[in-house]
Structures are given as C-alpha cells and as structure tokens.
C-alpha positions, 0 to 999 in steps of 0.5 A: 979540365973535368977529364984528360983525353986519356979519361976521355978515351977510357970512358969511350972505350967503356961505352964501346964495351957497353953496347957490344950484344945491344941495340942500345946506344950510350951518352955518357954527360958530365958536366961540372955544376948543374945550375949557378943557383944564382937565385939561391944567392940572391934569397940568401941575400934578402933574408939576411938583410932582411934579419938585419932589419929584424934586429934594428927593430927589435933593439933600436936604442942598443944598434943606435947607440952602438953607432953614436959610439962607432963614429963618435956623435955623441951630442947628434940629435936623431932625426926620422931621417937618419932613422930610416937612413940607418936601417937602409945602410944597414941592409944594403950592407948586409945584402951586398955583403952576403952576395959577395960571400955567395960567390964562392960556389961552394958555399952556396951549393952548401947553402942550398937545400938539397930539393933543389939541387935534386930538381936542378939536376934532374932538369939539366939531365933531361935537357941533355937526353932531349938535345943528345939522344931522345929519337936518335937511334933507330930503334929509340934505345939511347940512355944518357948517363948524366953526372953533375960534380958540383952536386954529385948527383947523377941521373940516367934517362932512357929513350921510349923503347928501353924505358918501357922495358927497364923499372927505373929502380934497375939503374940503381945498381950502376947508380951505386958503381959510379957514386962510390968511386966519384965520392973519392974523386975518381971520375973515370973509374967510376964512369967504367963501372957505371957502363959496364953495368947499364951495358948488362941492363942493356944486353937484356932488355934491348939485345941487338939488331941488324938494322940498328943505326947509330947517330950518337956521339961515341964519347964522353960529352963535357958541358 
C-alpha cells in the first residue's frame, strides 16, 4: 500500500488543518507511477535492434564468422538467404530482449528522459484536478496537491478562482516541504508540510465564507 490508514488519517487531518480560516478546499492525489512508459519501452527496443543491425552491417564478415564458429558450419556456403535470416535473427533478438529488461520499472523510469516524465506527470496531474475538484466548490477554490512516486515529482493545480489570485511561483514554497521529506521515503510527513504551507497561501488569498459548500473528498485519494 502507498500509505496505512494511520498515514491516510494524518494526512486527512493535515487537510482539515489547512482549510480551517479558508474557503479553499484540498485534494491531496497520490499515485505510485504517472504513466507505465510502455512507449518508452518499445522506442528503446527498436533502436537497440536497430543498432544490432548497424553492427551486422558495418562488420559482416567478423559477426558471420563469429557464428560459423558458435554453431560449428565451418564448411556452410552462405546464401542471401541466410544473410538476411541472420540479421532478422538478430534483431528480433535483440528487441525481445531488451523488451524484456524494460519490464522492470525502474530501469525503464531510468531510461526515459526526464521531459518525459515531466509532461506525463503533468498530464496525469490535470486529469486528477478535472475529475477530482475543477467546478466543485461553490466558490471554484479546490487545489489538487498531485505526487507521482515512481517519478518524484509533484504538482499543484488550482480552480479558477485561487489561481487568479495565487502566481504559480507561490506553490513552490510547499513544493520544497513536501520533496525534502519524500527524497528520504517519508511520504506522510512531507504530505503535512506540503498542507500546512498551501493552507497559508490559502488563508490569504482565499479567506472564508459563509455560503462555501463543500463536495470534495476529505482525505487522501490513492490512484
């Protein structure tokens, strides 16, 4: 599990701390990957067939003796068909192999450039804040606080009304809370810290009223 029910509660009560004095409302999202990059898997496959390929043909003679030697033809007359066999051997080879390797995640988060990740996180991040507060709240002030593990990287995304008050450069503050503590696998403290400083952006930029009405889950949602 991303986080016991006892981190689940802590980070629910670090909400309820945050929007106390505000009319904004909090969804804190965690989710343990962003996106599988199976795409990124399947590029890396094809360039390293693809470079096994280069090889065959920038040295024929070596890669073709190297396998009358492997499998013993030693007296095997090679025929274009045999040439172009070969070199489709090889490559489907090589690409299933590599496509294998990539299976474990964390080398293929390795392997993917960090742009990427950056925009798949950033995707992922305003699909949460469509599906889980843009236009619920009364007043448009929900704010999704988005963390992707795999990547650790994190986003916040405001409703209209807080983002037309809030620079984005004012997240960053409780940006750098709830990094510092996640680089060292804390995931619940650095959660807290996070709230705690968006529910002071808040406070200031979106005090509360009277009429605000709630629809927005009061606790951590798990993807």
């Amino acid at each position: 599990m991303i986080l016991t029910e006892a981190e689940q509660a802590r980070i629910a009560a670090a909400v309820a701390r945050a929007e106390a004095e505000t009319a904004g409302e909090i969804v804190p999202v965690i989710t343990p990957a962003s996106d599988p990059y199976a795409d990124v898997a399947l590029a890396w496959a094809v360039f390293i067939a693809f470079l096994a390929l280069a090889a065959l043909e920038t040295a024929p003679a070596f890669y073709v003796a190297l396998v009358d030697r492997v499998l013993g033809l030693w007296a095997t007359q090679w025929t274009a068909r045999a040439y172009f066999g070969l070199a489709l051997s090889v490559a489907l080879l090589k690409f299933t192999a590599m496509l294998a390797l990539l299976q474990w995640r964390a080398l293929r988060l390795w392997l993917t450039p960090t742009p990427i990740k950056r925009a798949r996180v950033h995707a992922r991040a305003l699909t949460a804040f469509r599906l889980s507060a843009e236009s619920r709240t009364t007043g448009r002030t929900g704010v999704v606080l988005y963390v992707s593990l795999a990547e650790r990287k994190a986003e916040i995304i405001a409703d209209s009304a807080i983002a037309d008050r809030v620079s984005p450069d004012v997240w960053g503050e409780a940006m750098a809370a709830l990094l510092g503590p996640l680089r060292e696998g804390h995931l619940a403290e650095g959660m807290e810290a996070a709230l705690a400083q968006i529910g002071a952006v808040l406070r200031e930029a979106s005090p509360a009223r009277a009429h605000d009405h709630n629809e927005l889950p009061d606790g951590p949602i798990l993807l």
